[in-house]
N, C-alpha and C positions, 0 to 999 in steps of 0.2 A: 399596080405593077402586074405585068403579066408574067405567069409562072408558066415553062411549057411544061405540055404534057407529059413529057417523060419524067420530070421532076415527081407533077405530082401522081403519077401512076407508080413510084415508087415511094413516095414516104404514103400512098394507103396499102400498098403491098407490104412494106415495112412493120405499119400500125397490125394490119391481120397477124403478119406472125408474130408478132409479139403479143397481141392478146388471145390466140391460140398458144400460143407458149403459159400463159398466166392460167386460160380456160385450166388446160390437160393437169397441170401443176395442184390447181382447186379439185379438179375429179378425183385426180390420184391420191391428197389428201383426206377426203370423204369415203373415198376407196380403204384404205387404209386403215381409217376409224372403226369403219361398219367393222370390216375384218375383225377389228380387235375389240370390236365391241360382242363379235358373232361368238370370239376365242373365249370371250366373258363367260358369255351364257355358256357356254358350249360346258365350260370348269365348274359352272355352279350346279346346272342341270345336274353333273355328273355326280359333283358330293352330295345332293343331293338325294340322286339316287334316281332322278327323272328320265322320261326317253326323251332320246334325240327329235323326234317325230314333233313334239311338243313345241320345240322353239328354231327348227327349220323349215314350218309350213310359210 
């Protein structure tokens, strides 16, 4: 069967946004983690007693 072009020029334009929707959703999760992984260290450093210097090179 022949598909025309414009069909399928639109379910791969379709596919892109949607796996750039999924992409940004995984960055921004990992984003997020570091973050609160950074807020970890950042609480322990401090009771601690450690410098900041130590665990934001």
């Amino acid at each position: 069967m022949n598909v025309p072009t414009s069909i399928k020029t639109n379910k791969v334009a379709a596919q892109v946004v949607k796996t750039t929707a999924i992409t940004e959703n995984h960055y921004e999760n990992i984003s997020n983690s570091v973050s609160t992984f950074n807020q970890l260290l950042a609480n322990i450093s401090n009771k601690l007693g450690l410098s900041k210097a130590i665990y934001q090179k």
